[in-house]
N, C-alpha and C positions, 0 to 999 in steps of 0.2 A: 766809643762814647765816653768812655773815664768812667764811668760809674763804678764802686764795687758795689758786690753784691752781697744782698742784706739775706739772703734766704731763697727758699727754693720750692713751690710748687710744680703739680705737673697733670695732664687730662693726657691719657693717651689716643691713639689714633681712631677708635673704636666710638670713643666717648665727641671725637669732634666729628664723627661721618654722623651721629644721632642730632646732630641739630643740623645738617644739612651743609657742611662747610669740608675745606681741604683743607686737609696737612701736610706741608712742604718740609721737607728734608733737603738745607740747602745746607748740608756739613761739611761735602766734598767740595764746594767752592773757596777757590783762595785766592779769596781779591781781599786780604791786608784786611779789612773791615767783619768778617764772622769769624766770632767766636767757634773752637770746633764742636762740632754735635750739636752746632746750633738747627733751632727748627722753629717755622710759626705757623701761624695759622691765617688763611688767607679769606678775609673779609669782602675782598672786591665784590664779587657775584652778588653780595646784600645790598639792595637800594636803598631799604628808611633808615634813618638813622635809630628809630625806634628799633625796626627789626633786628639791627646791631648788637645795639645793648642789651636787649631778651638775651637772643645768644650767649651774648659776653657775659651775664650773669648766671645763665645757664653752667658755662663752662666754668666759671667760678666757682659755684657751690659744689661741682662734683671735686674740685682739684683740693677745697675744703675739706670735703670728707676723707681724699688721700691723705688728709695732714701735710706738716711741710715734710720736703726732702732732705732739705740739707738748710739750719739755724730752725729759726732764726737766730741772727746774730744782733747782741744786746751789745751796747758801749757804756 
């Protein structure tokens, strides 16, 4: 993607089964495109786009309270 990365939250796997969602661990893949130790969270199964964003706000506030992991990074 080119992006660098500005910083680093994280919800572990515990905290994404509590709103009802999976956690895919796709690190061992190497198809040229993931980063290692990459992982997401897989949204398909949700229908509304409301129900979504609950979620995703959900998981936000907890990765909040972890603080960041790694920056932020200021320029």
């Amino acid at each position: 993607m080119g992006y660098n990365s500005v910083g680093v939250f994280y919800v572990d796997v515990a905290e994404v089964h509590e709103v009802a969602l999976r956690a895919v661990d796709d690190s061992q893949v190497d198809d040229g495109y993931r980063p290692p130790a990459h992982a997401y969270i897989d949204f398909k199964a949700v229908q509304s786009k409301g129900d979504q964003q609950k979620r995703a706000s959900t998981l936000r506030d907890k990765a909040e309270k972890h603080g960041w992991q790694y920056g932020p990074v200021t320029r």
